[in-house]
N, CA and C atoms as a LAMMPS dump frame, in Angstrom:
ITEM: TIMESTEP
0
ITEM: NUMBER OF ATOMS
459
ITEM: BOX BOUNDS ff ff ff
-5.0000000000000000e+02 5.0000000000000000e+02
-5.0000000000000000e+02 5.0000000000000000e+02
-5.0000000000000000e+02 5.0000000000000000e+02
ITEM: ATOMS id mol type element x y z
1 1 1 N 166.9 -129.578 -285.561
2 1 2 C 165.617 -128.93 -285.507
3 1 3 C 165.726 -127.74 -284.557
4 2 1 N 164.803 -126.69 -284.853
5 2 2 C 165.264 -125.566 -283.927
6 2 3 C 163.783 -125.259 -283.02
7 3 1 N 164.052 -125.164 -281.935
8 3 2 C 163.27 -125.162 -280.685
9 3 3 C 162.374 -123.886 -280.867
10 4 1 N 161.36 -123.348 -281.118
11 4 2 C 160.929 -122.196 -281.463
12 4 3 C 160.091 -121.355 -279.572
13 5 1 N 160.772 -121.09 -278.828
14 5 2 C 160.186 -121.196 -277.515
15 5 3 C 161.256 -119.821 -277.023
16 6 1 N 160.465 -119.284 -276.028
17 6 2 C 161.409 -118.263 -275.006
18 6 3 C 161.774 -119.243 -274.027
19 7 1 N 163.224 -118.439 -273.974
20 7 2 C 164.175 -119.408 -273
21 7 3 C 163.161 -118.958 -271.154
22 8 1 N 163.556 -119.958 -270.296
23 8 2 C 163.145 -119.874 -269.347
24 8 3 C 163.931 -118.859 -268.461
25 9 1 N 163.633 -118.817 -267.007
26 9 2 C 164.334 -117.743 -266.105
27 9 3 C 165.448 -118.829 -265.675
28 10 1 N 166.543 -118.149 -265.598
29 10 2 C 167.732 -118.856 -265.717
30 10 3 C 167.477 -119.375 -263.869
31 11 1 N 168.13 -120.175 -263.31
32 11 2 C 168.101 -120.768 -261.63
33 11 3 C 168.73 -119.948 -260.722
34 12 1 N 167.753 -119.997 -259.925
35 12 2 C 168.754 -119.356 -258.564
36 12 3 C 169.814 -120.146 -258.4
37 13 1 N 171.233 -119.794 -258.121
38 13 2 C 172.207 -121.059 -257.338
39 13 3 C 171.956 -120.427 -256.08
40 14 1 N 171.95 -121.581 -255.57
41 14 2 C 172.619 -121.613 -253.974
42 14 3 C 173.891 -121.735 -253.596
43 15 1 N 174.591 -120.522 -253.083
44 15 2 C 175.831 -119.846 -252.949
45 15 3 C 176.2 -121.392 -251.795
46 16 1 N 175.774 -121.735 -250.729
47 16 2 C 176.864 -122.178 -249.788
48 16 3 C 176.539 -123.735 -250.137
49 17 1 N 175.306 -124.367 -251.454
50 17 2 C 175.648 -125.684 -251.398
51 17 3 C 176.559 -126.497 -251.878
52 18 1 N 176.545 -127.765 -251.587
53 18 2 C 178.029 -128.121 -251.697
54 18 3 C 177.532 -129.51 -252.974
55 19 1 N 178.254 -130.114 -253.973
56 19 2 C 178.362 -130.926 -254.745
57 19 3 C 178.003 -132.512 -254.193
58 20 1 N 178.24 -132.469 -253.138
59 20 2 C 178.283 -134.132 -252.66
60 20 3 C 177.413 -134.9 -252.97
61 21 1 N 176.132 -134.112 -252.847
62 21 2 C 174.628 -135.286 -252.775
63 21 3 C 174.566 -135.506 -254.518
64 22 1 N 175.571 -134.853 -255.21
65 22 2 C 175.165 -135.537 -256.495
66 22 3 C 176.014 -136.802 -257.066
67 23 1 N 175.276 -137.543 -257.596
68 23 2 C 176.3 -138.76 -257.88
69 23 3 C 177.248 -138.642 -259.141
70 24 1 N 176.683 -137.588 -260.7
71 24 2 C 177.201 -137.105 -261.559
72 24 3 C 178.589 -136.756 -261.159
73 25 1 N 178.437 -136.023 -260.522
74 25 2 C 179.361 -134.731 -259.771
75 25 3 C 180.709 -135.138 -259.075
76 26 1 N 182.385 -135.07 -258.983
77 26 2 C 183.14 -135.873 -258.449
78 26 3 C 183.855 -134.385 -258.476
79 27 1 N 183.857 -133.122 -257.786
80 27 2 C 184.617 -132.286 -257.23
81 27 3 C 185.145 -132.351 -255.882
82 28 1 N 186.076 -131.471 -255.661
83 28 2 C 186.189 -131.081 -254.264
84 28 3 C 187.254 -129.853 -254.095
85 29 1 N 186.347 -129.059 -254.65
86 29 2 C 186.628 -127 -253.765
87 29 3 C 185.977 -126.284 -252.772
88 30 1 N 186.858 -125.747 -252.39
89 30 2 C 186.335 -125.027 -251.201
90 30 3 C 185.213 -123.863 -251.828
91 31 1 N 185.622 -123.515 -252.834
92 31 2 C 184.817 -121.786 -253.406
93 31 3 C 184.495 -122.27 -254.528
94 32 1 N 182.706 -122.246 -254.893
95 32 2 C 181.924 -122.344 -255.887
96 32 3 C 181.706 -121.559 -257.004
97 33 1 N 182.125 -120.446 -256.285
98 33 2 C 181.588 -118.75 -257.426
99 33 3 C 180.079 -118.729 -257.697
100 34 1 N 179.092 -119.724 -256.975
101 34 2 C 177.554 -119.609 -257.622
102 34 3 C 177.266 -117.834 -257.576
103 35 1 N 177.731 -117.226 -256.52
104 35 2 C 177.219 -115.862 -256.194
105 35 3 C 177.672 -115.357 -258.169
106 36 1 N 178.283 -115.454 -258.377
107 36 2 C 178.807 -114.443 -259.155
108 36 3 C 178.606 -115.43 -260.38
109 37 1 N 178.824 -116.884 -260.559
110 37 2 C 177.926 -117.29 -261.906
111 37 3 C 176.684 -117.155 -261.856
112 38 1 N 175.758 -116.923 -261.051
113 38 2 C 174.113 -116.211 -261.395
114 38 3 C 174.168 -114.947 -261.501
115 39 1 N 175.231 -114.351 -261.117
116 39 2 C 174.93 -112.933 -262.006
117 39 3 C 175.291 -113.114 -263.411
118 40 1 N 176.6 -113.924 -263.474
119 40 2 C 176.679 -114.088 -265.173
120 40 3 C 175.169 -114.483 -265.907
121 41 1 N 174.828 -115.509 -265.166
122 41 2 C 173.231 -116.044 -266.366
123 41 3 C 172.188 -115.005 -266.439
124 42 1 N 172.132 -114.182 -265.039
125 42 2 C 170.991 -113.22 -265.206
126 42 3 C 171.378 -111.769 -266.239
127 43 1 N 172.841 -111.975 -266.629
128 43 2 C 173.137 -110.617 -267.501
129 43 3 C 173.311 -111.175 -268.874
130 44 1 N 172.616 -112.432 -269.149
131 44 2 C 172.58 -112.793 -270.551
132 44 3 C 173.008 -113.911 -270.723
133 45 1 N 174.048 -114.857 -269.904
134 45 2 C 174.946 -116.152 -270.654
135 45 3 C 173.683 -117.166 -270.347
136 46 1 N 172.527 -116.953 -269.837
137 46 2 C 171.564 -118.484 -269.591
138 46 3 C 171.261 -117.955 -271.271
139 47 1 N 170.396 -116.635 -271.447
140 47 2 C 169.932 -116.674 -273.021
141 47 3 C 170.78 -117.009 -273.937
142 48 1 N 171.661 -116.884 -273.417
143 48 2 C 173.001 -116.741 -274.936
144 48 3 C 173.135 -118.024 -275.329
145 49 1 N 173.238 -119.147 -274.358
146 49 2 C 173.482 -120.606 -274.293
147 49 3 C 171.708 -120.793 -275.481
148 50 1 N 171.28 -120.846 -274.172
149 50 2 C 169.551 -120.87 -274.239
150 50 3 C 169.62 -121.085 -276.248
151 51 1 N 169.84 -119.753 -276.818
152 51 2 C 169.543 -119.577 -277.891
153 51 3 C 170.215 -120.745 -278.841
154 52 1 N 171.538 -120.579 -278.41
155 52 2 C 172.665 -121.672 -279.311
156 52 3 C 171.69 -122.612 -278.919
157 53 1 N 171.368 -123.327 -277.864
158 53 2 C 171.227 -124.854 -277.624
159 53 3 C 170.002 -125.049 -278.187
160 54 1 N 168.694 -124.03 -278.235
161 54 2 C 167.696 -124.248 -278.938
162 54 3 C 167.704 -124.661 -280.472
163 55 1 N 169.247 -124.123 -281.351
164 55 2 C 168.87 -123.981 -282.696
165 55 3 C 168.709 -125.218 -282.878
166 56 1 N 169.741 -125.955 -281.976
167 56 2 C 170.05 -127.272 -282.669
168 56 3 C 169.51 -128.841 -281.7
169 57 1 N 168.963 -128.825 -280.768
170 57 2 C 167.924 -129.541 -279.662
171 57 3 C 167.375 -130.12 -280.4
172 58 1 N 167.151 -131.778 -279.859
173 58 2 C 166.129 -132.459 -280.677
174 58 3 C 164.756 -132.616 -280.051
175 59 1 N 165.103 -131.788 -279.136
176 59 2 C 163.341 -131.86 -277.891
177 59 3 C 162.578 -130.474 -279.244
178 60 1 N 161.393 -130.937 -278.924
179 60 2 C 160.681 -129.974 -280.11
180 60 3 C 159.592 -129.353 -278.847
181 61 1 N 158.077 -129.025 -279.279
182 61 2 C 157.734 -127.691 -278.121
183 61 3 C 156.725 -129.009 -277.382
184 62 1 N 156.793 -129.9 -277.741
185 62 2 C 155.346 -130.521 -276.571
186 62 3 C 156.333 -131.109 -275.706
187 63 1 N 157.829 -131.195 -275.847
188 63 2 C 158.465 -132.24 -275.145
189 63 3 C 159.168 -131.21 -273.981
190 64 1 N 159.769 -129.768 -274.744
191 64 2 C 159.924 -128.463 -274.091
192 64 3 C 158.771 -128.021 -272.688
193 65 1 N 157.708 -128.608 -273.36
194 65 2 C 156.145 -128.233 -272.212
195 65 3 C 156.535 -128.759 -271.339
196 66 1 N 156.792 -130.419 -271.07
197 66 2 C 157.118 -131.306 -270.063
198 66 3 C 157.833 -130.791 -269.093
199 67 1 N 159.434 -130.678 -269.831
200 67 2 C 160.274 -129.816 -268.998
201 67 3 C 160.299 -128.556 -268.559
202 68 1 N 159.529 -127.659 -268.78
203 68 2 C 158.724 -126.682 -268.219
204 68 3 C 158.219 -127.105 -267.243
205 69 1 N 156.882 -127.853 -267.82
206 69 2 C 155.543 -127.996 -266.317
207 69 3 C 156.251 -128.837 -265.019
208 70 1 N 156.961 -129.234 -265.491
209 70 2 C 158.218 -130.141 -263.983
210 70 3 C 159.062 -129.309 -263.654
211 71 1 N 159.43 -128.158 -264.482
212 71 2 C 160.728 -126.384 -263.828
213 71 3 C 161.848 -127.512 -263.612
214 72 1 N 161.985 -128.238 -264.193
215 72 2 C 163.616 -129.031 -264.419
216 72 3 C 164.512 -127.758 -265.029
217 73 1 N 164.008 -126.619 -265.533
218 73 2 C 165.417 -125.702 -265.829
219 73 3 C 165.509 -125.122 -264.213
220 74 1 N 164.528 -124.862 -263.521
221 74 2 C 165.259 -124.517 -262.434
222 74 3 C 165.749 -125.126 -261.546
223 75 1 N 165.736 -126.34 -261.869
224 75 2 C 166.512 -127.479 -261.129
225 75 3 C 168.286 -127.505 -261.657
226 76 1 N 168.738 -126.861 -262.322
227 76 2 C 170.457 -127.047 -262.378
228 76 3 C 170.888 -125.961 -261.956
229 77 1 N 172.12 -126.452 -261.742
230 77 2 C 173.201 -125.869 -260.829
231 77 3 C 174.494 -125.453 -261.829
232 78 1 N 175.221 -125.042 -261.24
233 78 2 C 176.532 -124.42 -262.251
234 78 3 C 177.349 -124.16 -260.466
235 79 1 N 178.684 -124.788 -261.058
236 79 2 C 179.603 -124.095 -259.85
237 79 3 C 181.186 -123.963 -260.746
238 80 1 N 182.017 -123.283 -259.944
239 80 2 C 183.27 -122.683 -260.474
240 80 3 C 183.739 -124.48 -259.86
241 81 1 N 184.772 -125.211 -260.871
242 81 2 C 185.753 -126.118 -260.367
243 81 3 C 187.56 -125.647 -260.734
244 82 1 N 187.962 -124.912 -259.432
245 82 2 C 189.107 -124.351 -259.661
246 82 3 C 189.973 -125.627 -260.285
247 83 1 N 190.14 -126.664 -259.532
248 83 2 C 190.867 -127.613 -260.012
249 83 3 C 191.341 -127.664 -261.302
250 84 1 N 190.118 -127.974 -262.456
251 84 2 C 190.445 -127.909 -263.442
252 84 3 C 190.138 -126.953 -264.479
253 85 1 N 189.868 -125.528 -263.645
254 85 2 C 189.832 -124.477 -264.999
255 85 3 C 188.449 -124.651 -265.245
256 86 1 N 187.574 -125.04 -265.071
257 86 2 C 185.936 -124.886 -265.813
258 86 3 C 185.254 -124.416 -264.838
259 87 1 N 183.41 -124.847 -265.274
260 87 2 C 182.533 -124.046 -264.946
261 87 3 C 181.765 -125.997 -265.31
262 88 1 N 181.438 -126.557 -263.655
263 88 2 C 180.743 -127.742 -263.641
264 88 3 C 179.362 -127.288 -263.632
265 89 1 N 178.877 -128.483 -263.311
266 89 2 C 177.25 -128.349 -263.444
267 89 3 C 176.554 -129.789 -263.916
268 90 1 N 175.486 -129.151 -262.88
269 90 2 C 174.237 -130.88 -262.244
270 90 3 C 173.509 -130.493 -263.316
271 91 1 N 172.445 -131.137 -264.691
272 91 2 C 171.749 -131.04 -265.247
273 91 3 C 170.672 -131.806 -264.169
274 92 1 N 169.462 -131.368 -264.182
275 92 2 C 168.395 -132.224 -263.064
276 92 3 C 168.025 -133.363 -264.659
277 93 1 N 166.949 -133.973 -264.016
278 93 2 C 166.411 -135.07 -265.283
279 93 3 C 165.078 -136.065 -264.794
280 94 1 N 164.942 -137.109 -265.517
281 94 2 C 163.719 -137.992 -265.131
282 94 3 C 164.186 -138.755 -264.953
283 95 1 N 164.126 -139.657 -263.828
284 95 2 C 164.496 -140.343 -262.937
285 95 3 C 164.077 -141.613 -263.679
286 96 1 N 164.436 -142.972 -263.574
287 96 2 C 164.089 -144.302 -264.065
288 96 3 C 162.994 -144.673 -263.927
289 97 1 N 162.34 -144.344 -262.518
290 97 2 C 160.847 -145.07 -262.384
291 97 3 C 159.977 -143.934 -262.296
292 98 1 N 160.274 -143.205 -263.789
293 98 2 C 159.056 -141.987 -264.075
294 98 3 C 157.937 -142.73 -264.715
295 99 1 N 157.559 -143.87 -264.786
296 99 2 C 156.388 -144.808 -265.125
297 99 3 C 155.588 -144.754 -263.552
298 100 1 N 156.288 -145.603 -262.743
299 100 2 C 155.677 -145.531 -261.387
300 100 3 C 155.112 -144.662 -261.042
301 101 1 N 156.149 -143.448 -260.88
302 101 2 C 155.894 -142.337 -260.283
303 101 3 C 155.151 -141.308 -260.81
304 102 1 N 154.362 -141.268 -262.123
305 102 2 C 153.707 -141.093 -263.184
306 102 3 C 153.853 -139.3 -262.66
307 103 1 N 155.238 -138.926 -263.419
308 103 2 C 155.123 -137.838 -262.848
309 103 3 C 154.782 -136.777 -264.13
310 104 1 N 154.359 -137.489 -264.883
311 104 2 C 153.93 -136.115 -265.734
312 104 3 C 153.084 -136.651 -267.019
313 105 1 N 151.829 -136.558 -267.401
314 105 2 C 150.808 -137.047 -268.438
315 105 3 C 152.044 -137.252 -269.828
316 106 1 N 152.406 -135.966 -270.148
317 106 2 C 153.279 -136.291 -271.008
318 106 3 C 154.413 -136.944 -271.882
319 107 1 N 154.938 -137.53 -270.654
320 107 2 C 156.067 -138.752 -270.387
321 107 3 C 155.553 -140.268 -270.768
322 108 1 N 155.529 -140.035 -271.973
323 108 2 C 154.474 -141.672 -272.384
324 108 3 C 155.581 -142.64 -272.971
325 109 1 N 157.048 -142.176 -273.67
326 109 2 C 157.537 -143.573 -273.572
327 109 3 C 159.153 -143.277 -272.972
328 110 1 N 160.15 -144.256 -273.501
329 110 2 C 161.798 -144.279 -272.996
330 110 3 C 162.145 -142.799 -274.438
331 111 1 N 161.312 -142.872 -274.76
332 111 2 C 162.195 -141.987 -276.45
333 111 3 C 162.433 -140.406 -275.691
334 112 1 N 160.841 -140.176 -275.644
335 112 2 C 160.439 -139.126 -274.546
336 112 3 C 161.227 -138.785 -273.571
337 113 1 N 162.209 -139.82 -272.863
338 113 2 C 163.147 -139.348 -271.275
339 113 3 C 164.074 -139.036 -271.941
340 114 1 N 164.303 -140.257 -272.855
341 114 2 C 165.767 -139.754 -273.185
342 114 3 C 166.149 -138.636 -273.939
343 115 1 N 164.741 -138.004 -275.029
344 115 2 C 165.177 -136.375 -275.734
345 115 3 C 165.484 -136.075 -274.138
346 116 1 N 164.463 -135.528 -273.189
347 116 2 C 164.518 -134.332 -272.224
348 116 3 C 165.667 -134.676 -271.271
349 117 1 N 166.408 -135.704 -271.228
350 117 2 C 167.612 -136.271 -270.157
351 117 3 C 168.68 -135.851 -270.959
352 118 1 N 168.775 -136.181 -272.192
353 118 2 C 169.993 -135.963 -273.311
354 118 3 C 169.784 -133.88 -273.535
355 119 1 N 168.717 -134.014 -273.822
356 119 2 C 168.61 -132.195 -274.379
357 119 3 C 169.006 -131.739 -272.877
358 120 1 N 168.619 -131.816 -271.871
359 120 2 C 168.908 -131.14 -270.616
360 120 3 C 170.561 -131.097 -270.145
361 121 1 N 171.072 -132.534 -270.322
362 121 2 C 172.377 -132.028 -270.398
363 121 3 C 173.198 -131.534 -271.513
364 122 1 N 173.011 -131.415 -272.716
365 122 2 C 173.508 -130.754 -273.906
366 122 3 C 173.476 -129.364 -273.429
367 123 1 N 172.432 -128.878 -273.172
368 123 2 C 172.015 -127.691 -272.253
369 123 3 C 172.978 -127.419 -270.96
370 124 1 N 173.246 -127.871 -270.525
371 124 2 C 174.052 -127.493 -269.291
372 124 3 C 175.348 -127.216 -269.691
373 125 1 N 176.234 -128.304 -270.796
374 125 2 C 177.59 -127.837 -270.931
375 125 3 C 177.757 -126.89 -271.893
376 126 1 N 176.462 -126.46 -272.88
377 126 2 C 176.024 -125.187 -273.324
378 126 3 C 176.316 -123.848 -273.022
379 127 1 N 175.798 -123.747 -271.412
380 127 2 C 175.837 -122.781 -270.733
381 127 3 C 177.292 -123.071 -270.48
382 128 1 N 177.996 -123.81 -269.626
383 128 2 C 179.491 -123.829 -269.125
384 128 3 C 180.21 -123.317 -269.967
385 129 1 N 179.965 -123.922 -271.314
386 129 2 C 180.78 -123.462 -272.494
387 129 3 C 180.414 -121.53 -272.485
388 130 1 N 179.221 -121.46 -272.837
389 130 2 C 179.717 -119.681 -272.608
390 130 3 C 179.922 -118.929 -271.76
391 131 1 N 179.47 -119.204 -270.557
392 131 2 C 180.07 -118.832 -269.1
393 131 3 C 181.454 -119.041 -269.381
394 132 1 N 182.383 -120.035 -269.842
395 132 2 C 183.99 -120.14 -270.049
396 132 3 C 184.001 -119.018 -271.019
397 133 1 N 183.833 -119.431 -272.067
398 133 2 C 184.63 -118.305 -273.187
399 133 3 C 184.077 -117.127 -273.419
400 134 1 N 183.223 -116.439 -272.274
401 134 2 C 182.646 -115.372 -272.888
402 134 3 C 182.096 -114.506 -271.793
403 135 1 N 182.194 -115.166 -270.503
404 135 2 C 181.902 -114.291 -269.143
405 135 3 C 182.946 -114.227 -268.168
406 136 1 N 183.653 -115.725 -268.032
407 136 2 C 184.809 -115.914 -267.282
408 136 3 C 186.421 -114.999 -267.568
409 137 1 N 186.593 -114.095 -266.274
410 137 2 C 188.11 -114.12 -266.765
411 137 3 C 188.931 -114.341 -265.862
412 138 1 N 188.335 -114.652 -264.763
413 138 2 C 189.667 -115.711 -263.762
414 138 3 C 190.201 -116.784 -264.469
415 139 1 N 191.405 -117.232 -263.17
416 139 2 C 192.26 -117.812 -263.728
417 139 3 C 192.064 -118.362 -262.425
418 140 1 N 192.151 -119.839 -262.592
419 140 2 C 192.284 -120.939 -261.459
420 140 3 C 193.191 -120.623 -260.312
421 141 1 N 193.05 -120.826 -259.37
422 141 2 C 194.104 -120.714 -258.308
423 141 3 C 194.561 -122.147 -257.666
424 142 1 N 194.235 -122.988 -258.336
425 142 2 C 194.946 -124.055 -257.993
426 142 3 C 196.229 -124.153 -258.178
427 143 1 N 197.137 -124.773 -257.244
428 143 2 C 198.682 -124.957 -257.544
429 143 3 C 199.06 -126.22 -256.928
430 144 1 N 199.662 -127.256 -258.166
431 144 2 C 199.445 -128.699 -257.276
432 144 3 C 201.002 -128.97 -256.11
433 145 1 N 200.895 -129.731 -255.36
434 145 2 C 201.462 -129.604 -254.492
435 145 3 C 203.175 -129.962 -254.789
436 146 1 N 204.016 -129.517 -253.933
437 146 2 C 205.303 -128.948 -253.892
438 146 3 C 206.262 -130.827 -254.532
439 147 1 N 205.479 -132.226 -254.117
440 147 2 C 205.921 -133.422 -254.491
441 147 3 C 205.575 -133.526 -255.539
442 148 1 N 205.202 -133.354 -256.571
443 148 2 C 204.432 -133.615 -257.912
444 148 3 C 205.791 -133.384 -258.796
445 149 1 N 205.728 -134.553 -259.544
446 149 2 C 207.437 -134.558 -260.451
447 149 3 C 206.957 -133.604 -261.744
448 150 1 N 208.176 -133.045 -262.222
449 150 2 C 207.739 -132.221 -262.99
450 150 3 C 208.261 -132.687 -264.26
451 151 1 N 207.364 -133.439 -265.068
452 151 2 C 208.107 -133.726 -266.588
453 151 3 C 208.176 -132.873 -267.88
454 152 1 N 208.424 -131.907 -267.445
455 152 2 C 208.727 -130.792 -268.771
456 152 3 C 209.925 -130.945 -268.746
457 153 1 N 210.655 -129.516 -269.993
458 153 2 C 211.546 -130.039 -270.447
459 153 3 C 212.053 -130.88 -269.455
């Protein structure tokens, strides 16, 4: 189904935060690149994603509202992981006890979390994916260390 909606304002990153407080998340680099992947999203790769991920999203526009009126798009993150060559990233989401915490009229059953939890991260490796093949042209600077056996030829 295709999402018929203008994409949102892509997120500020925060250049000096660090990955830890997320539990998703299992990096460890010194240099993020946020400075310079929010210039990538603000010169087009959030729309570019944005557009791809809309054609094919199973969140439709009242479920899109939700995640709007909560700014869960400006809740993710994107950082450079030299280690392995990509472009990571925290999708934010609805938390388990969004009944309790009745955080939004709209949120009436499990079907409901799981489009906007599932579409939100489809969405995130969306963006990674064209930030990789279509903004990125570094090359990792990782080099693993001098004991590491080498099984080629």
């Amino acid at each position: 189904m295709t999402l018929d909606v203008d994409p949102p304002a892509p997120p500020e990153l925060e250049p000096d935060m660090g990955v830890d407080d997320y539990d998703d998340v299992n990096v460890s680099v010194e240099e993020y690149r946020r400075e310079e992947l929010g210039e990538f999203l603000r010169e087009g790769a959030w729309e570019r994603a944005f557009e791809e991920w809309a054609a094919d999203t199973g969140m439709d526009e009242e479920t899109f509202a939700v995640v709007t009126d909560l700014d869960l798009f400006d809740r993710f993150d994107f950082f450079w992981d030299d280690f392995a060559d990509r472009v990571g990233y925290h999708a934010p989401g609805i938390p388990e006890d969004w009944r309790e915490r009745d955080i939004h009229p709209g949120l009436d059953s499990w079907g409901t979390v799981s489009t906007i939890n599932a579409g939100l991260t489809e969405f995130g490796q969306t963006v990674c994916d064209v930030l990789k093949e279509e903004y990125i042209d570094w090359e990792a600077d990782y080099e693993p260390p001098d004991d590491v056996p080498d099984f080629g030829d």
